[in-house]
N, CA, C and O atoms as a DFTB+ gen file, in Angstrom:
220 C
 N C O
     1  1      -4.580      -2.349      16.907
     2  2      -3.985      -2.722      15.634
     3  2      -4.185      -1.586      14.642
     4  3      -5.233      -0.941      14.613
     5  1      -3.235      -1.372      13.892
     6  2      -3.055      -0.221      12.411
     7  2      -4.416      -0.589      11.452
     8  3      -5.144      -1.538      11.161
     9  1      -4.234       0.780      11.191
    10  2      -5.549      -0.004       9.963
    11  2      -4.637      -0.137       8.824
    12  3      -3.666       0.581       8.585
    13  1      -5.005      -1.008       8.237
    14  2      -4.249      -1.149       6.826
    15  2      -4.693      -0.138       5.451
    16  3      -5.754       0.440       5.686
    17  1      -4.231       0.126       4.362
    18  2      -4.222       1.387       3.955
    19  2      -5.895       0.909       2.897
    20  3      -6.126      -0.240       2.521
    21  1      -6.304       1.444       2.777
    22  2      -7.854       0.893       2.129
    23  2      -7.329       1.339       0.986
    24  3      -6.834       2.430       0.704
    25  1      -7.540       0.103       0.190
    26  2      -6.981       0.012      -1.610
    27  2      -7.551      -1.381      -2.182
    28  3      -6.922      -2.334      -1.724
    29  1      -8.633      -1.756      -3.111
    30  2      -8.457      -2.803      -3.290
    31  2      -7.412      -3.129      -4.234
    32  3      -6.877      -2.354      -5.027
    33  1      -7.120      -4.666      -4.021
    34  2      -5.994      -5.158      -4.422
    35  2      -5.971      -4.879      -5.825
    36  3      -7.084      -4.561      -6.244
    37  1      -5.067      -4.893      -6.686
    38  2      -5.158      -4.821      -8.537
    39  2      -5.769      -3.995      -8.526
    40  3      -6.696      -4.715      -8.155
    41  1      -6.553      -2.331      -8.621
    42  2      -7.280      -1.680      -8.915
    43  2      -5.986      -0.392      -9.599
    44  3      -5.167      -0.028      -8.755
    45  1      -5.892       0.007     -10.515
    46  2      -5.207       1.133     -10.607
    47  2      -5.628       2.003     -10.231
    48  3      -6.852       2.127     -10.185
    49  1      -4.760       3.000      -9.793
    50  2      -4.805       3.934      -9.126
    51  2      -5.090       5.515     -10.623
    52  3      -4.733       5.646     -11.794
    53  1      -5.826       6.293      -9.721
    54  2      -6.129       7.319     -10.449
    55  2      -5.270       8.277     -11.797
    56  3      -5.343       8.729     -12.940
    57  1      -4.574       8.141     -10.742
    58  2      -2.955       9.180     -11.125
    59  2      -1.824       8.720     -10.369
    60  3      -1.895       8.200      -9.256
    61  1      -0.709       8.951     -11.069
    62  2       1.013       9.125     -10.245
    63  2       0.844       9.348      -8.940
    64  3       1.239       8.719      -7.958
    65  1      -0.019      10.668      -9.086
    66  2       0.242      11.505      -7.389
    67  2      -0.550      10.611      -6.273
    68  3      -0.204      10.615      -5.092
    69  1      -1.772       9.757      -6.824
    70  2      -2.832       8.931      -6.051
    71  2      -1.537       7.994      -5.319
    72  3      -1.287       7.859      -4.122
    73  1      -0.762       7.357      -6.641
    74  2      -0.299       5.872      -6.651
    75  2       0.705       5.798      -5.313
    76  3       0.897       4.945      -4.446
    77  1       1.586       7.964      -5.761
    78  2       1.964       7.959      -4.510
    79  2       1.883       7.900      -3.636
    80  3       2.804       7.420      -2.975
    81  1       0.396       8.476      -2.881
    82  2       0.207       8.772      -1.709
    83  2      -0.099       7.570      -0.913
    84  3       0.054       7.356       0.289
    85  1      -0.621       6.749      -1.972
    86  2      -1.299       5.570      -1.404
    87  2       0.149       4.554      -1.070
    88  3       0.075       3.989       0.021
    89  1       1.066       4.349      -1.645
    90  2       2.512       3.869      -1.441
    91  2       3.204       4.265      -0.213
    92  3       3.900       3.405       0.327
    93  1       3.111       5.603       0.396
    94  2       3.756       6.479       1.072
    95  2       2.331       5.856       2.545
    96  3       2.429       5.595       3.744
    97  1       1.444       5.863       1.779
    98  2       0.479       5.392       3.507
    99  2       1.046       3.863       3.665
   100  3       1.610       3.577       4.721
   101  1       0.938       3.076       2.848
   102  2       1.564       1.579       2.903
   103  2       2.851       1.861       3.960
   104  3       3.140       1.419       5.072
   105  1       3.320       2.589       3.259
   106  2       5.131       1.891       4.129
   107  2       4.787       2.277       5.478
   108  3       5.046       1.563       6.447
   109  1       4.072       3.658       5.574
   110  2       3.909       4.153       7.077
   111  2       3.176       3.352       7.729
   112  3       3.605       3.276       8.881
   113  1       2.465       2.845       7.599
   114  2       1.605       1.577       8.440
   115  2       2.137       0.655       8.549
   116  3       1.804      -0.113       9.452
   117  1       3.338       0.291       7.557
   118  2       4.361      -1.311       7.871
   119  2       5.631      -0.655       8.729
   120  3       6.360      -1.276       9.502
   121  1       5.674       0.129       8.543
   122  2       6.694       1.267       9.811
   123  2       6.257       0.807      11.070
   124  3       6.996       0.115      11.771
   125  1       4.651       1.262      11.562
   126  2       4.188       1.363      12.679
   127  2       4.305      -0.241      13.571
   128  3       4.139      -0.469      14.770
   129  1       4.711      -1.332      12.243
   130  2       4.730      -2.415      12.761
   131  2       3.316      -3.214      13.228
   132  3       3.435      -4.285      13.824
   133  1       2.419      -2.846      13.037
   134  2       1.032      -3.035      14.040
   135  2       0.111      -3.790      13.215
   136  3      -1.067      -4.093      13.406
   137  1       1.034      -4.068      12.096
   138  2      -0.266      -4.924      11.113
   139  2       0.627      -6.303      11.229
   140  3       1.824      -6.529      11.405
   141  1      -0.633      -7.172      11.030
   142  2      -0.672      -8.793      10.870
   143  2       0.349      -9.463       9.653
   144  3       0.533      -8.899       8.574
   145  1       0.817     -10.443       9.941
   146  2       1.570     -10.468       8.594
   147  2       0.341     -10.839       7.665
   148  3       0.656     -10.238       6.638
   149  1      -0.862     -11.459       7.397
   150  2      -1.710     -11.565       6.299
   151  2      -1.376     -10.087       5.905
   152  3      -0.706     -10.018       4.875
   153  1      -1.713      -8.797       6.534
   154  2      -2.254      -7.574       6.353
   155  2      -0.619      -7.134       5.835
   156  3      -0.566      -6.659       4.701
   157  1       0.403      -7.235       6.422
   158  2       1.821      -6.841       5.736
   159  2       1.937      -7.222       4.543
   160  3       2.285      -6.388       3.708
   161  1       1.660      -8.676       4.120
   162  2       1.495      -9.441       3.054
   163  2       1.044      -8.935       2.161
   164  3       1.717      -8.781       1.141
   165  1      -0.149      -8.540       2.242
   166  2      -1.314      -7.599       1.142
   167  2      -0.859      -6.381       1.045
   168  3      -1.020      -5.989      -0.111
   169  1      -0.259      -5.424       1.854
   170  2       0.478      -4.127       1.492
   171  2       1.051      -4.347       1.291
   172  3       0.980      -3.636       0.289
   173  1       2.556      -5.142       1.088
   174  2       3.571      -5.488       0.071
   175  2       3.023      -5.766      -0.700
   176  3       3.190      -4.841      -1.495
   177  1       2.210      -6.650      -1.266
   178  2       1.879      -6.933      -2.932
   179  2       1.418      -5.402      -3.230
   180  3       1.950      -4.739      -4.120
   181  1       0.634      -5.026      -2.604
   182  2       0.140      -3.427      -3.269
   183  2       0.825      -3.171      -3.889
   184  3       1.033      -3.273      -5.098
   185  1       1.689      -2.435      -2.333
   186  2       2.943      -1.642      -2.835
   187  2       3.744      -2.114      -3.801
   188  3       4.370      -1.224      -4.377
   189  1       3.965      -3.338      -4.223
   190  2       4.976      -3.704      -5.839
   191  2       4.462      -3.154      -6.664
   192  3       5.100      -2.346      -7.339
   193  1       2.625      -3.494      -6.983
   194  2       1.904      -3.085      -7.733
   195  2       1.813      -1.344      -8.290
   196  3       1.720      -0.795      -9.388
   197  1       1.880      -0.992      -7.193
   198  2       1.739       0.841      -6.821
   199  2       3.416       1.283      -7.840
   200  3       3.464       2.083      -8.774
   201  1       4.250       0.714      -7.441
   202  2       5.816       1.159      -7.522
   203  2       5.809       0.898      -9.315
   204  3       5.935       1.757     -10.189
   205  1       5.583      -0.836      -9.498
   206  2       5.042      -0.345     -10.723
   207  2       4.758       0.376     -11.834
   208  3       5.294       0.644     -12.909
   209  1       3.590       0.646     -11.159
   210  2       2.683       1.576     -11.578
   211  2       3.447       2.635     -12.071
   212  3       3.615       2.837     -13.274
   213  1       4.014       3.462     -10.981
   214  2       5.013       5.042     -10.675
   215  2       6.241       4.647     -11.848
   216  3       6.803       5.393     -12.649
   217  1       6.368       3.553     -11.669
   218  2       8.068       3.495     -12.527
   219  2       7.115       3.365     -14.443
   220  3       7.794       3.296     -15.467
Protein backbone atom coordinates (compact mmCIF):
# COMPACT_ATOMS: atom_id res chain seq x y z
CA UNK A 1 0.00 0.00 0.00
CA UNK A 2 1.11 3.94 -0.89
CA UNK A 3 1.99 5.87 1.89
CA UNK A 4 -0.21 8.69 2.13
CA UNK A 5 1.41 12.15 1.91
CA UNK A 6 2.32 13.10 5.79
CA UNK A 7 0.44 16.49 6.46
CA UNK A 8 -1.63 16.97 9.36
CA UNK A 9 -5.03 17.74 8.50
CA UNK A 10 -5.92 21.85 8.82
CA UNK A 11 -2.29 22.78 9.50
CA UNK A 12 -1.15 25.57 7.05
CA UNK A 13 1.37 25.09 5.15
CA UNK A 14 4.65 27.13 5.31
CA UNK A 15 4.65 28.86 2.00
CA UNK A 16 2.93 28.70 -1.68
CA UNK A 17 5.89 26.60 -2.79
CA UNK A 18 5.36 24.05 0.53
CA UNK A 19 1.42 24.12 -0.26
CA UNK A 20 2.58 23.13 -3.69
CA UNK A 21 4.64 20.45 -3.29
CA UNK A 22 2.63 18.94 -0.78
CA UNK A 23 -0.62 19.11 -3.39
CA UNK A 24 1.54 17.75 -6.25
CA UNK A 25 2.60 14.58 -3.67
CA UNK A 26 -1.32 14.19 -2.89
CA UNK A 27 -2.47 13.74 -6.47
CA UNK A 28 0.62 11.45 -7.17
CA UNK A 29 -0.27 9.00 -4.52
CA UNK A 30 -4.16 9.13 -5.58
CA UNK A 31 -2.64 8.49 -9.21
CA UNK A 32 -0.84 5.40 -7.90
CA UNK A 33 -4.34 4.28 -6.87
CA UNK A 34 -2.91 2.26 -3.77
CA UNK A 35 -4.50 4.21 -1.04
CA UNK A 36 -7.70 3.21 0.94
CA UNK A 37 -10.63 5.22 0.33
CA UNK A 38 -10.49 6.49 4.28
CA UNK A 39 -6.78 7.54 3.13
CA UNK A 40 -8.17 9.04 -0.53
CA UNK A 41 -10.78 10.72 1.57
CA UNK A 42 -8.25 12.58 3.82
CA UNK A 43 -6.01 13.61 0.76
CA UNK A 44 -8.90 15.06 -0.97
CA UNK A 45 -9.94 17.15 1.95
CA UNK A 46 -6.17 18.23 2.14
CA UNK A 47 -5.85 18.84 -1.14
CA UNK A 48 -9.15 21.38 -1.21
CA UNK A 49 -7.55 22.82 1.75
CA UNK A 50 -3.91 23.12 0.05
CA UNK A 51 -5.66 24.57 -3.42
CA UNK A 52 -7.22 26.98 -1.22
CA UNK A 53 -4.63 27.96 0.30
CA UNK A 54 -2.54 28.56 -3.38
CA UNK A 55 -5.66 30.35 -4.88
Amino acid sequence: MAKTPKASVSSQPESFEAASMELENIVTAMEAGQMSLEASLTAYKRGVELLQYCQ
